[in-house]
CHARMM internal coordinates of N, CA and C (Angstrom, degrees):
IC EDIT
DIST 1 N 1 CA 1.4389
DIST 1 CA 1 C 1.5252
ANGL 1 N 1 CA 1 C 108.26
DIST 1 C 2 N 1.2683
ANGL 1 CA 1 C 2 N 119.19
DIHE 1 N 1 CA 1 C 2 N 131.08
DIST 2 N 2 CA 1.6117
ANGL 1 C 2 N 2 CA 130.70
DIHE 1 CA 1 C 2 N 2 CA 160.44
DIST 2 CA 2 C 1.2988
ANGL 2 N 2 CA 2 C 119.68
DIHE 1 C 2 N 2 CA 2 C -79.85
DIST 2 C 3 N 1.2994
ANGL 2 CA 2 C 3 N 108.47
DIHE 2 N 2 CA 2 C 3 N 104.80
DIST 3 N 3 CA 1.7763
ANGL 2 C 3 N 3 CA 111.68
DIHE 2 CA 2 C 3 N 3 CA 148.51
DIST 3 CA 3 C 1.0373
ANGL 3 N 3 CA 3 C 147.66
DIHE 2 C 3 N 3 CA 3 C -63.68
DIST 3 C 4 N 1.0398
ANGL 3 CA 3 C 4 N 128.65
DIHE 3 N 3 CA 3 C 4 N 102.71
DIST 4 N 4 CA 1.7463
ANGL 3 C 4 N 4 CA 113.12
DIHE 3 CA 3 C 4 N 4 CA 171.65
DIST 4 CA 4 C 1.3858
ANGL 4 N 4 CA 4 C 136.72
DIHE 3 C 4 N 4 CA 4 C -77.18
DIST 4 C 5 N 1.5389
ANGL 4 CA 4 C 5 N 124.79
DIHE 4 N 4 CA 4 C 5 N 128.40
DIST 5 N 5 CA 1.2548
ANGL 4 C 5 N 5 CA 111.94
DIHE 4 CA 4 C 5 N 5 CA -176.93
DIST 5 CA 5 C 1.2221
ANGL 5 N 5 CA 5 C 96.60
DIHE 4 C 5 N 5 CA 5 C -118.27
DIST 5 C 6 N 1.3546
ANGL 5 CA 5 C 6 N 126.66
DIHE 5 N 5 CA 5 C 6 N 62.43
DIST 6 N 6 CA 1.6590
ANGL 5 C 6 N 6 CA 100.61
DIHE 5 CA 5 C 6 N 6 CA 176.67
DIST 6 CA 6 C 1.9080
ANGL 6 N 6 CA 6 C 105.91
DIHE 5 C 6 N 6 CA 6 C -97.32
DIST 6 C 7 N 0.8386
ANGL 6 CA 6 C 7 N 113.68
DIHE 6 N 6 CA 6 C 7 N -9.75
DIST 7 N 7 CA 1.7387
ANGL 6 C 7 N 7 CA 113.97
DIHE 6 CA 6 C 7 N 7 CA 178.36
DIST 7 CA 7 C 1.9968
ANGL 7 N 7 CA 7 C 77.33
DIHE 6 C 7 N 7 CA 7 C -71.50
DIST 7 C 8 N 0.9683
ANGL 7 CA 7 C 8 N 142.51
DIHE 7 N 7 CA 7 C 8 N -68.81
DIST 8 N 8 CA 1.5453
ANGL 7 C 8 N 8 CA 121.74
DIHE 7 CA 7 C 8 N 8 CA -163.15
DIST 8 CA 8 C 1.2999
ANGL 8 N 8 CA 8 C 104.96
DIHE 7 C 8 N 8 CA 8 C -61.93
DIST 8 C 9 N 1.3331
ANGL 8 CA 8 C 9 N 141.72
DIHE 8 N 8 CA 8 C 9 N -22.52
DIST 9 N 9 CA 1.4314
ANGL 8 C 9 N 9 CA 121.70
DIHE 8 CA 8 C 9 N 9 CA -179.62
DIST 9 CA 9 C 1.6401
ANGL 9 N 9 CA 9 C 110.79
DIHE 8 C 9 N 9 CA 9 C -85.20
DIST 9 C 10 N 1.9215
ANGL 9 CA 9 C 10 N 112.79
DIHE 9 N 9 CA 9 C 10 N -34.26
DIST 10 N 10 CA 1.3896
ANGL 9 C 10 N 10 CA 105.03
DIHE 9 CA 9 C 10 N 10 CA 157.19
DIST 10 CA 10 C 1.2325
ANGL 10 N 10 CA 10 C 118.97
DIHE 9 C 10 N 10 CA 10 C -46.78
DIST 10 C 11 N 1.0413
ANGL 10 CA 10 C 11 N 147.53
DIHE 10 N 10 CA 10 C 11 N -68.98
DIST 11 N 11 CA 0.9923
ANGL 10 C 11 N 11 CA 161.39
DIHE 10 CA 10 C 11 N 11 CA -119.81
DIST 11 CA 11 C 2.2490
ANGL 11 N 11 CA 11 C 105.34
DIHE 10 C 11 N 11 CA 11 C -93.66
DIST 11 C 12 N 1.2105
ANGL 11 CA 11 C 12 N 100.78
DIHE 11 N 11 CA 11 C 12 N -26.02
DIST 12 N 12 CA 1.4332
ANGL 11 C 12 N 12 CA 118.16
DIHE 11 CA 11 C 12 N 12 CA 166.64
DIST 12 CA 12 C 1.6963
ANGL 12 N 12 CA 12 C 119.48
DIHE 11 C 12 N 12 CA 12 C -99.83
DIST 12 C 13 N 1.3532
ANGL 12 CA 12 C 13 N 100.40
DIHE 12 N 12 CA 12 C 13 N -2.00
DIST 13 N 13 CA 1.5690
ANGL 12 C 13 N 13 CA 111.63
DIHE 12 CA 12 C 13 N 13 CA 167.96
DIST 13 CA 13 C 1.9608
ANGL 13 N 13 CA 13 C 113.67
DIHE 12 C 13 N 13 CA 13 C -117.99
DIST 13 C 14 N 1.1027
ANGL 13 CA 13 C 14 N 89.11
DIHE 13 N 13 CA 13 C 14 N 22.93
DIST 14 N 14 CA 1.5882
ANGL 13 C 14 N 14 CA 106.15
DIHE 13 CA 13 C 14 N 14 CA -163.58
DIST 14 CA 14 C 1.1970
ANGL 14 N 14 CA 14 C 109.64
DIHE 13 C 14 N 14 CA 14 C 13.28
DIST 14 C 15 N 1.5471
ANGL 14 CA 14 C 15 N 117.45
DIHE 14 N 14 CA 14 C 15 N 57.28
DIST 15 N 15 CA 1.6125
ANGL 14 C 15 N 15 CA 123.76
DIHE 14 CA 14 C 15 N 15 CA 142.91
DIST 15 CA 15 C 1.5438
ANGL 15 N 15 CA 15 C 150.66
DIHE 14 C 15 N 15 CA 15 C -66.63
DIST 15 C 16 N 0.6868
ANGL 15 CA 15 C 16 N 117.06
DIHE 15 N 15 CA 15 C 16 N 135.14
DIST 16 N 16 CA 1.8953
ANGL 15 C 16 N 16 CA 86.71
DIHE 15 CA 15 C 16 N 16 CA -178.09
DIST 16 CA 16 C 1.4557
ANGL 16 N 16 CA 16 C 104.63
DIHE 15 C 16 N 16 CA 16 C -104.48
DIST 16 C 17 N 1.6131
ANGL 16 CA 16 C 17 N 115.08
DIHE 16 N 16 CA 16 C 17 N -177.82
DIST 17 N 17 CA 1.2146
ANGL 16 C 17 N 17 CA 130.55
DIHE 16 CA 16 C 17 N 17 CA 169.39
DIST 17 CA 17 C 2.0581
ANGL 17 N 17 CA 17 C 117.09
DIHE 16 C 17 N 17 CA 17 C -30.91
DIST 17 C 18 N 1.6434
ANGL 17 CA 17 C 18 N 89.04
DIHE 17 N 17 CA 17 C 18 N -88.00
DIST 18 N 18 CA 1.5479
ANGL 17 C 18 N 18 CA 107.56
DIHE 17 CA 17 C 18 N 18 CA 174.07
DIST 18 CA 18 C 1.6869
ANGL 18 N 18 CA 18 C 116.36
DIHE 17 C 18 N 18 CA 18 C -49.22
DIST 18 C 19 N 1.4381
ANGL 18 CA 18 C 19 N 118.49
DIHE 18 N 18 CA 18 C 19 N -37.74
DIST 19 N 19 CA 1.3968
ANGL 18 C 19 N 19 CA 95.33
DIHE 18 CA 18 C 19 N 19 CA 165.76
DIST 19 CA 19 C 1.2243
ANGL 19 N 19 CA 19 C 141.65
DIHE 18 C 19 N 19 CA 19 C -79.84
DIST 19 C 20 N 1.5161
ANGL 19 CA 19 C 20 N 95.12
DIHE 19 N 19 CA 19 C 20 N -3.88
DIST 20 N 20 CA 1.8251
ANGL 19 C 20 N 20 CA 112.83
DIHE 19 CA 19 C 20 N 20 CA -169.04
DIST 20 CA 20 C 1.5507
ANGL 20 N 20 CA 20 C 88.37
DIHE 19 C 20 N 20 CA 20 C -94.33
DIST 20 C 21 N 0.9649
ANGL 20 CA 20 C 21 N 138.84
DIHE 20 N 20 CA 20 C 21 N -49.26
DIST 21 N 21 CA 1.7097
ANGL 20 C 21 N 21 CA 144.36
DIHE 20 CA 20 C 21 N 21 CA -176.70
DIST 21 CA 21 C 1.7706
ANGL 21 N 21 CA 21 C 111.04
DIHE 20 C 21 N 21 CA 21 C -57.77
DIST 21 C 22 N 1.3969
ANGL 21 CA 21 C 22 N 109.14
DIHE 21 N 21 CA 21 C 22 N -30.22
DIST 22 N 22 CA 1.5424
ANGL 21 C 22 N 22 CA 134.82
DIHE 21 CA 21 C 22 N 22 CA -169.29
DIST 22 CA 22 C 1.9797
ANGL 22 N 22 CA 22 C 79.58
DIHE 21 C 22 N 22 CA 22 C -69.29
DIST 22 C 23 N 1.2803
ANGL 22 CA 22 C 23 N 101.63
DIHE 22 N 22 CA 22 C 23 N -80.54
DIST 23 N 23 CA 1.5890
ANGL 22 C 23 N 23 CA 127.52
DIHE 22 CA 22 C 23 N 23 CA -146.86
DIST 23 CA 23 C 1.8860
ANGL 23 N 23 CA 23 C 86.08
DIHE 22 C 23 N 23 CA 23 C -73.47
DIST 23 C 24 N 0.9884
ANGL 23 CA 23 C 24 N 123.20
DIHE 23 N 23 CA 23 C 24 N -26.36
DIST 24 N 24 CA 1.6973
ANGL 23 C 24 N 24 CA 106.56
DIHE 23 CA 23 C 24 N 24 CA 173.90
DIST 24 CA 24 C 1.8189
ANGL 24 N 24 CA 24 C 110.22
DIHE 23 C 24 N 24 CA 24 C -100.27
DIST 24 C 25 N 1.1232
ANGL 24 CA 24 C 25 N 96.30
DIHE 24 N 24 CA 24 C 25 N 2.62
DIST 25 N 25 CA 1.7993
ANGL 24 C 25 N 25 CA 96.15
DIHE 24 CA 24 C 25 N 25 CA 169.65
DIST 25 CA 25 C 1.7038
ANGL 25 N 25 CA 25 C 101.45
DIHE 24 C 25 N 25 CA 25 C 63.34
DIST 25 C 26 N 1.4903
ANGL 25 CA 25 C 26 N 117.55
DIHE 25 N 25 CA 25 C 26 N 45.37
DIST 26 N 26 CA 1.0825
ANGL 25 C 26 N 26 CA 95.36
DIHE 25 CA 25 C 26 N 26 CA 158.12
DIST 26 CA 26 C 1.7950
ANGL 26 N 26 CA 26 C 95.91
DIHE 25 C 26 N 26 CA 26 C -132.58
DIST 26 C 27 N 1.3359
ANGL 26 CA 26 C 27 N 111.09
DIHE 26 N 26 CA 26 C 27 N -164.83
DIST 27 N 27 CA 1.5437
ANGL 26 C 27 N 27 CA 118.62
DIHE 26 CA 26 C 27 N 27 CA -157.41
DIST 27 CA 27 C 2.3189
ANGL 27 N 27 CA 27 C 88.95
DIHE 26 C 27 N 27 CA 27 C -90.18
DIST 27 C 28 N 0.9872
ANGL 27 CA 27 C 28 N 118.39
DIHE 27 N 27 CA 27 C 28 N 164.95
DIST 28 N 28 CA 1.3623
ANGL 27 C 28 N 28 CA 142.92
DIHE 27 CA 27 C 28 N 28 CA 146.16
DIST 28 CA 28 C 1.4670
ANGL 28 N 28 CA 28 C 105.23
DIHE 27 C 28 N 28 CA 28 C -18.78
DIST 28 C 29 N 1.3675
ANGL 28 CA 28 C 29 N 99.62
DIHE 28 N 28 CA 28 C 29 N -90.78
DIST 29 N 29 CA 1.5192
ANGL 28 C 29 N 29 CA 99.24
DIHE 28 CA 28 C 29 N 29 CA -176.04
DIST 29 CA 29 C 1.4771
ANGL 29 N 29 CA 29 C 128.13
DIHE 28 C 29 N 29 CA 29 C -83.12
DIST 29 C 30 N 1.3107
ANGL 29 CA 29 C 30 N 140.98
DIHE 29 N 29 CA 29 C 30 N 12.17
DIST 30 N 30 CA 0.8535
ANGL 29 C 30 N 30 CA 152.78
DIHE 29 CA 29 C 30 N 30 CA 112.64
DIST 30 CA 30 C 1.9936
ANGL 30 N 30 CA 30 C 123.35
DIHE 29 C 30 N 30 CA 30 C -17.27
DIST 30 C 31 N 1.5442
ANGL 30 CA 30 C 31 N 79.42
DIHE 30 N 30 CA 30 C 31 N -68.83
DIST 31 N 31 CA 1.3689
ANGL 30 C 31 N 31 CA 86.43
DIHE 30 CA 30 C 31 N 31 CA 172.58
DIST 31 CA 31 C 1.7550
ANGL 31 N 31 CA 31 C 121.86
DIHE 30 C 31 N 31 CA 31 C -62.10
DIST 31 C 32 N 1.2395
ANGL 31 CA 31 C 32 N 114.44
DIHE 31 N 31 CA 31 C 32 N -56.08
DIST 32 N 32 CA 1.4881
ANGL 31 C 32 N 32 CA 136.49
DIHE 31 CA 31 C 32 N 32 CA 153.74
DIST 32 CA 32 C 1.8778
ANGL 32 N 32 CA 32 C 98.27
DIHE 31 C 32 N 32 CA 32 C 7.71
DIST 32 C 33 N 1.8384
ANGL 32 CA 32 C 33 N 78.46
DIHE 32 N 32 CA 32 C 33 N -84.81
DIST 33 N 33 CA 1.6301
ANGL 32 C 33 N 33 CA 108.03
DIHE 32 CA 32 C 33 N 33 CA -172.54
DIST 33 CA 33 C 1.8825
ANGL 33 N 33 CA 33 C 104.72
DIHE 32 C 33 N 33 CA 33 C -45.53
DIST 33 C 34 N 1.1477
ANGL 33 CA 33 C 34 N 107.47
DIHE 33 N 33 CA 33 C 34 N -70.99
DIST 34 N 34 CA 1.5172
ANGL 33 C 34 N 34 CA 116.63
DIHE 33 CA 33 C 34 N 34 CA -174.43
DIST 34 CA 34 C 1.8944
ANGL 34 N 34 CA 34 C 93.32
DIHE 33 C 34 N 34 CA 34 C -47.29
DIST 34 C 35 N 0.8930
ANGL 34 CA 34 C 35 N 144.29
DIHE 34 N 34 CA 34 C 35 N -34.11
DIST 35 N 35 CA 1.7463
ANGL 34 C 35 N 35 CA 124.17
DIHE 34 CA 34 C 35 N 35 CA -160.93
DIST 35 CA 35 C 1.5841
ANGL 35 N 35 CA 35 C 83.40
DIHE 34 C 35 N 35 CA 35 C -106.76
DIST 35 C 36 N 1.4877
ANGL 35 CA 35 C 36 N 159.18
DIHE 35 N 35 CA 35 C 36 N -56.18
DIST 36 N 36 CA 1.3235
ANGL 35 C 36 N 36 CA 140.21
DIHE 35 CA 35 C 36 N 36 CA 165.98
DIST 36 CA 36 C 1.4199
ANGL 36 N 36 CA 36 C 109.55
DIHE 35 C 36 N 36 CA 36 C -51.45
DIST 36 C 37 N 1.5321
ANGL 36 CA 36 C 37 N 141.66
DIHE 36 N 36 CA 36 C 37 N 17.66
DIST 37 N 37 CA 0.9894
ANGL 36 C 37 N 37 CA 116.55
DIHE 36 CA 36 C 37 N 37 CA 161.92
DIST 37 CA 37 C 2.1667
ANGL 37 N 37 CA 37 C 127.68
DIHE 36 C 37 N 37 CA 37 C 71.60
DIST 37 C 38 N 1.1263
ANGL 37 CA 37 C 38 N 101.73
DIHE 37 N 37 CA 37 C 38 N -3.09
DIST 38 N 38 CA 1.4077
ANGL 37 C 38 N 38 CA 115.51
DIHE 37 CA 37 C 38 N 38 CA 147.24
DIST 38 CA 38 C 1.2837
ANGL 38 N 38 CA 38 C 166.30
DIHE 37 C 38 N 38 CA 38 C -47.58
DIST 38 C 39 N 1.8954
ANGL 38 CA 38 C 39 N 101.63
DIHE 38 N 38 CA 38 C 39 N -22.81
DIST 39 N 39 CA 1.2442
ANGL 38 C 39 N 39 CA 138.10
DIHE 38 CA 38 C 39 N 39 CA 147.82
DIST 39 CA 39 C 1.4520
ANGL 39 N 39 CA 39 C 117.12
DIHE 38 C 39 N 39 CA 39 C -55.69
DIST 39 C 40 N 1.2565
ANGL 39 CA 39 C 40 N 115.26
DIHE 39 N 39 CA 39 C 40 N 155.51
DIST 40 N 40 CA 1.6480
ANGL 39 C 40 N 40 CA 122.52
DIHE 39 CA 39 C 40 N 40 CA 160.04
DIST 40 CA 40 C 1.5174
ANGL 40 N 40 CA 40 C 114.32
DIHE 39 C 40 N 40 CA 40 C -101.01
DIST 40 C 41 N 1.3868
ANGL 40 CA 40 C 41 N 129.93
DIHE 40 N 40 CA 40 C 41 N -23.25
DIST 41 N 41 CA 1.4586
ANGL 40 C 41 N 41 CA 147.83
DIHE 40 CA 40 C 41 N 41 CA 156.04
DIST 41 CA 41 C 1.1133
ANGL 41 N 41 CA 41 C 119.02
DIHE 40 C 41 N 41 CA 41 C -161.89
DIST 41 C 42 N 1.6924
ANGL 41 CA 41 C 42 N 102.74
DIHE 41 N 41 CA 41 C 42 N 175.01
DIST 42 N 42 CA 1.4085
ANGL 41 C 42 N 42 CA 103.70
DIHE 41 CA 41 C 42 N 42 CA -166.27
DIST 42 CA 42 C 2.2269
ANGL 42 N 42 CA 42 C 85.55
DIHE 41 C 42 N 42 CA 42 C -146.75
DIST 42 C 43 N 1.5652
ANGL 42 CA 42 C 43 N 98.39
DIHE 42 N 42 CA 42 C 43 N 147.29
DIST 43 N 43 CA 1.3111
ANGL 42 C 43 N 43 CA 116.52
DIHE 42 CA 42 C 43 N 43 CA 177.71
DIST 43 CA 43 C 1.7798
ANGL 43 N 43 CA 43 C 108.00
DIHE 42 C 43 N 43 CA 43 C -55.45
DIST 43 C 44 N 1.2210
ANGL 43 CA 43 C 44 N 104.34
DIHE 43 N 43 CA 43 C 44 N 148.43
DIST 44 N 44 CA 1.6276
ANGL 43 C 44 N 44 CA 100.42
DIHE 43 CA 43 C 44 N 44 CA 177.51
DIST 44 CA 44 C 1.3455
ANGL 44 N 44 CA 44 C 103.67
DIHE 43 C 44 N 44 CA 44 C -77.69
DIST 44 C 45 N 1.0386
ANGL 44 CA 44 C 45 N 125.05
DIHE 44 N 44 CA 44 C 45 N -7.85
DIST 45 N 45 CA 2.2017
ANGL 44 C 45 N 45 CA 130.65
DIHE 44 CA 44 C 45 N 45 CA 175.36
DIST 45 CA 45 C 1.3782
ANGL 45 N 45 CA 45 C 93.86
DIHE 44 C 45 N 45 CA 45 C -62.57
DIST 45 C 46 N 1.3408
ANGL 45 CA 45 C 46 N 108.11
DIHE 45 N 45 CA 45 C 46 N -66.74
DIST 46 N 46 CA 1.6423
ANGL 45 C 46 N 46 CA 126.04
DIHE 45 CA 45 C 46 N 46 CA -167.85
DIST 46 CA 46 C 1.2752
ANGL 46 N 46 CA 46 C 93.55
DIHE 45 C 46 N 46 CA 46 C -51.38
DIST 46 C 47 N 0.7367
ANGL 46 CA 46 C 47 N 145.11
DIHE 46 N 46 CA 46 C 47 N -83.14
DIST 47 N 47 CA 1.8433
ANGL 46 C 47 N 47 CA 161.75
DIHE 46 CA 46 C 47 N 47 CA -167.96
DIST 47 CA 47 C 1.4049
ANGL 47 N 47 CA 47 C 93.91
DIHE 46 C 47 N 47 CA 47 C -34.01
DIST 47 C 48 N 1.6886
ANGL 47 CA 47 C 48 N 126.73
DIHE 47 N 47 CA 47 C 48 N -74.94
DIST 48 N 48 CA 1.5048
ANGL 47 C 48 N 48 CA 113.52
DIHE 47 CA 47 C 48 N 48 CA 170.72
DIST 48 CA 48 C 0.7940
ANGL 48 N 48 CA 48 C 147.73
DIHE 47 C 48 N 48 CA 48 C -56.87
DIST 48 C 49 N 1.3051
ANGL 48 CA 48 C 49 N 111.58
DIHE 48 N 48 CA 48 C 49 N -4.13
DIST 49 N 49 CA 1.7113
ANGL 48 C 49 N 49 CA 121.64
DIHE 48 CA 48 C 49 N 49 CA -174.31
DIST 49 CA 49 C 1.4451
ANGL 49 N 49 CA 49 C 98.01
DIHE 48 C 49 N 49 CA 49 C -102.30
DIST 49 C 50 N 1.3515
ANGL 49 CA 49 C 50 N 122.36
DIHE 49 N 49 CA 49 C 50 N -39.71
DIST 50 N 50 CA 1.5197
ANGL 49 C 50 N 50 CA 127.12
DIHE 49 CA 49 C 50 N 50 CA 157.54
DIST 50 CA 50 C 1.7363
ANGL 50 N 50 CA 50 C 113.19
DIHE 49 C 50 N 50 CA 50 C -42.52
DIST 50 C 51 N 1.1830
ANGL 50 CA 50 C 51 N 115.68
DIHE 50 N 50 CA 50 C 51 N -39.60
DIST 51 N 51 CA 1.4981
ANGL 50 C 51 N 51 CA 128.43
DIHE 50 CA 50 C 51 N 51 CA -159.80
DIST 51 CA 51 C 1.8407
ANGL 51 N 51 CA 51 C 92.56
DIHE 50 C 51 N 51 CA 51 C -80.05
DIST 51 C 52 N 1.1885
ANGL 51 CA 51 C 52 N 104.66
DIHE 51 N 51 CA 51 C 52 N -50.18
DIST 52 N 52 CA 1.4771
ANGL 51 C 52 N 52 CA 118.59
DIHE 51 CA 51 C 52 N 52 CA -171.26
DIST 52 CA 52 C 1.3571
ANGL 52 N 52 CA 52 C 122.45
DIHE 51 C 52 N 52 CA 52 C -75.72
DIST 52 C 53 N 1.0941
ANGL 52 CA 52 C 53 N 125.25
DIHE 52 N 52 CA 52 C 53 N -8.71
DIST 53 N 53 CA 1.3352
ANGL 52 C 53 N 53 CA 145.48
DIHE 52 CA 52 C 53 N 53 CA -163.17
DIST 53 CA 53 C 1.9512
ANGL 53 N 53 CA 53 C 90.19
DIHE 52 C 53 N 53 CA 53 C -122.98
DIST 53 C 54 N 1.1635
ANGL 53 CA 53 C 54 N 113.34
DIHE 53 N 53 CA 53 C 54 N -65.51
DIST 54 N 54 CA 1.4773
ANGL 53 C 54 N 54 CA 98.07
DIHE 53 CA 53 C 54 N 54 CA -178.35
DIST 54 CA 54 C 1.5707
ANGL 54 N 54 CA 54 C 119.33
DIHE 53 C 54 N 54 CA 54 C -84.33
DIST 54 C 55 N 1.3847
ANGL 54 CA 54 C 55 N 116.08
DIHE 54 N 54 CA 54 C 55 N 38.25
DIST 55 N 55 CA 1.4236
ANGL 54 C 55 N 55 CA 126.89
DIHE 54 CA 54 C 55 N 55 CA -153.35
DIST 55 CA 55 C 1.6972
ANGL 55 N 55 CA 55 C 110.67
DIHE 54 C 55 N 55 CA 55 C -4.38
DIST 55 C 56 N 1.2939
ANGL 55 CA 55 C 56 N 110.66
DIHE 55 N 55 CA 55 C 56 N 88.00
DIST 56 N 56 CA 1.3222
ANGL 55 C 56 N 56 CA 139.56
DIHE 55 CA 55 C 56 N 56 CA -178.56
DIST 56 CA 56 C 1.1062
ANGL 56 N 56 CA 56 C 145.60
DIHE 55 C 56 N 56 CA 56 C -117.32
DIST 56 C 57 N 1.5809
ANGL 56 CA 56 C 57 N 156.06
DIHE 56 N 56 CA 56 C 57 N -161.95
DIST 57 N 57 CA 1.3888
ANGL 56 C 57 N 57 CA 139.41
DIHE 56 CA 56 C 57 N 57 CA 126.02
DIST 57 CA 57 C 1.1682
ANGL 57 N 57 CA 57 C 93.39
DIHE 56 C 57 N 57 CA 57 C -153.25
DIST 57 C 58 N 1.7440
ANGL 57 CA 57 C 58 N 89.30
DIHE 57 N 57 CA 57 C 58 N 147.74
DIST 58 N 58 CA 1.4654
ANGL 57 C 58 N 58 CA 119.33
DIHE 57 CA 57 C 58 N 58 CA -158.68
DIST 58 CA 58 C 1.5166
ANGL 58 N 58 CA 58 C 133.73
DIHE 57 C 58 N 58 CA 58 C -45.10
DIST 58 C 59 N 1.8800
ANGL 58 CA 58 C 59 N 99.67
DIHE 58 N 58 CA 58 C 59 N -2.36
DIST 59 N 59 CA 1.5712
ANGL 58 C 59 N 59 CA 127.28
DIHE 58 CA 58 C 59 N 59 CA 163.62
DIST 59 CA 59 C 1.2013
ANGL 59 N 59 CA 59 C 121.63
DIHE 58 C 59 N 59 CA 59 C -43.99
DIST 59 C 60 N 1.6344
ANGL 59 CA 59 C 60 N 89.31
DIHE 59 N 59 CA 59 C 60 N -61.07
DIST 60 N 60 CA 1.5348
ANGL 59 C 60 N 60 CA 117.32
DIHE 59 CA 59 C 60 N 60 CA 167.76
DIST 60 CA 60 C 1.5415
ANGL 60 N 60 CA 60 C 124.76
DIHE 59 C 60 N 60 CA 60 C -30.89
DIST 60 C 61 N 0.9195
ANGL 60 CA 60 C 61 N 99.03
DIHE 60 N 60 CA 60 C 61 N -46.91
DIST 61 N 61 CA 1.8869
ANGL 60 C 61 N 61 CA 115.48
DIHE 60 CA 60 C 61 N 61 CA 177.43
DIST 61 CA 61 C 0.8905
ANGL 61 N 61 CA 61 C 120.14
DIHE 60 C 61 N 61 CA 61 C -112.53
DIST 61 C 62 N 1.0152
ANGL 61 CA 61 C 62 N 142.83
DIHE 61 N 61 CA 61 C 62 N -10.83
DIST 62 N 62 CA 1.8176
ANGL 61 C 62 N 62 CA 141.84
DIHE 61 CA 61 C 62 N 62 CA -178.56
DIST 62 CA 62 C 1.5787
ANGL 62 N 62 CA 62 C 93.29
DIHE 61 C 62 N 62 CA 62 C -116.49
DIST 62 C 63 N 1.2911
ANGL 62 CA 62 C 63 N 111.75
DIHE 62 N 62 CA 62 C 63 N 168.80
DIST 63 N 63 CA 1.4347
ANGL 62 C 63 N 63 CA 120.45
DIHE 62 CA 62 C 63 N 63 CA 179.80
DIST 63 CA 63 C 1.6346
ANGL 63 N 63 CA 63 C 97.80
DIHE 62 C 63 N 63 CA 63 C -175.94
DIST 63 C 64 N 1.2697
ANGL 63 CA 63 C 64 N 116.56
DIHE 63 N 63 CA 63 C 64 N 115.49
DIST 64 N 64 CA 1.4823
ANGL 63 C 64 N 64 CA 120.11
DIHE 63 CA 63 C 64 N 64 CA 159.93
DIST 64 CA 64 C 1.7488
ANGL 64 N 64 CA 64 C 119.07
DIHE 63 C 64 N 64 CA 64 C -80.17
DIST 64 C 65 N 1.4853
ANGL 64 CA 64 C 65 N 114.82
DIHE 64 N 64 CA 64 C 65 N 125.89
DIST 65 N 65 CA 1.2079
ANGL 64 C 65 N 65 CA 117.54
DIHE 64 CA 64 C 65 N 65 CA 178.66
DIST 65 CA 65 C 1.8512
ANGL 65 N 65 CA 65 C 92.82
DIHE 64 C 65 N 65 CA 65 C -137.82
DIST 65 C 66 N 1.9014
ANGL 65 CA 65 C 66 N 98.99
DIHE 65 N 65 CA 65 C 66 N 145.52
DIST 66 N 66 CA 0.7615
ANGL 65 C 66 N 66 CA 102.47
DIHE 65 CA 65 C 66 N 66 CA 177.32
DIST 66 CA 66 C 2.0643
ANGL 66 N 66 CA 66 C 113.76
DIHE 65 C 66 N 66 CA 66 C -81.50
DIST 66 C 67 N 1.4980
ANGL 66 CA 66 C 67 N 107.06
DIHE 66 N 66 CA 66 C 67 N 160.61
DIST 67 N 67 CA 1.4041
ANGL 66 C 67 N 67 CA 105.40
DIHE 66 CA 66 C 67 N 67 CA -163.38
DIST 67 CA 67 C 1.3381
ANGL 67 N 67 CA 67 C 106.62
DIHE 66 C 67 N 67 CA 67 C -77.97
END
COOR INIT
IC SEED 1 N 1 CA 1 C
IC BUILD
């Protein structure tokens, strides 16, 4: 199973929702979904521009745990 932590990496880059969605070119709720973890995947674009914008790597936000 994949975790998402990206509300903890926003949240240590004091970003919010709408500007992180603004600066990765995707919509509001889109974004929403992707940081609660609601998605089934996400594009490796999306992922870098997320990565690049929260000067990160994709460690940072994803996390494999077994179920």
């Amino acid at each position: 199973m994949i975790c998402v932590h990206l509300d903890k990496m926003m949240r240590l880059r004091g970003v919010g929702l709408t500007e992180l969605a603004e600066k990765v070119g995707i919509t509001n709720a889109n974004m929403s979904l992707l940081k609660n973890g609601k998605v089934k995947g996400i594009r490796f674009e999306t992922l870098s521009k997320i990565c690049e914008v929260l000067s990160c790597q994709p460690g940072d936000i994803l996390q494999y745990m077994e179920a």
